[in-house]
N, C-alpha and C positions, 0 to 999 in steps of 0.2 A: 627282553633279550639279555643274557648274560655274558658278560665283560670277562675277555681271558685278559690274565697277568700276561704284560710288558716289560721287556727288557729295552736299555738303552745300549747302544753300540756306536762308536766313534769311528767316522772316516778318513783316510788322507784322500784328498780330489783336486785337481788340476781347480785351477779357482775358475778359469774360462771353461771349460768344461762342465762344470756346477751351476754356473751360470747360466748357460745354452738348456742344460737340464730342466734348469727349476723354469727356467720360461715355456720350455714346450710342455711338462705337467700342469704347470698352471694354464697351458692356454686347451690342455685335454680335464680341466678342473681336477685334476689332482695337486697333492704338495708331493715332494720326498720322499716323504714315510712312506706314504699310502702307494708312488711307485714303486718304491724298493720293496713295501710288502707284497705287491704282485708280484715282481719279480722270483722273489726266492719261493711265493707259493708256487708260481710256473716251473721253479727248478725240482721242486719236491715232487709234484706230480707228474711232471715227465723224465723222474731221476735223473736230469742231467741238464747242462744250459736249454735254456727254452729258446734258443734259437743254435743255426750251424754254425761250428769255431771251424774253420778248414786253413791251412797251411796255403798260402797264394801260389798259383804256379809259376814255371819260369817266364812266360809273358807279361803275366803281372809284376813278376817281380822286377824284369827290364824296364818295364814301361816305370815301375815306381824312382829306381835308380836314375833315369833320364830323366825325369821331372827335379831329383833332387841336383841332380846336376844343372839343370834349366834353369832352378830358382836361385841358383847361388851362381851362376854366371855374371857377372857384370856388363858383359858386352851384349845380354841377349835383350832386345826390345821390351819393353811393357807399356802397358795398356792401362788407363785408367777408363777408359770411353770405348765402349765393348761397339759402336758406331766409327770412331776410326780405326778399329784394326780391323774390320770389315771392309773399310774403304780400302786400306791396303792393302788386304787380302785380294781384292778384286783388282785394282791397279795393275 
């Protein structure tokens, strides 16, 4: 089998996000490389991202905004025991 020439390319990446990555190719036995080279094969043969970019609509985008306001609330309850906010729930 013959060996095509490699280029190296440098990324900037959320560190926790590179993280999450490299465990879930490792755990589909791939590293990095080999999914990023999928990746951009899938983008060349379907000339364009190999999956759908779409603009969220306005229900998604309310629901997004509410959640950010949800998490930065101080007054709003949390949950560390997904077992008692059910009990409350039910209460």
């Amino acid at each position: 089998m013959e060996r095509t020439a490699t280029t190296t390319i440098s990324l900037r990446l959320d560190r926790e996000i590179k993280r999450q990555a490299e465990e879930l190719f490792q755990s589909l036995g791939l590293n990095m490389s080999v999914a990023l080279n999928m990746f951009l094969a899938q983008a060349l043969y379907r000339q364009g991202l190999p999956f759908e970019v779409r603009m969220p609509n306005a229900t998604t985008v309310e629901a997004m905004l509410e959640a950010e306001r949800i998490g930065s609330d101080p007054t709003v309850r949390r949950y560390t025991d997904v077992e008692a906010a059910l009990r409350e729930l039910k209460a």
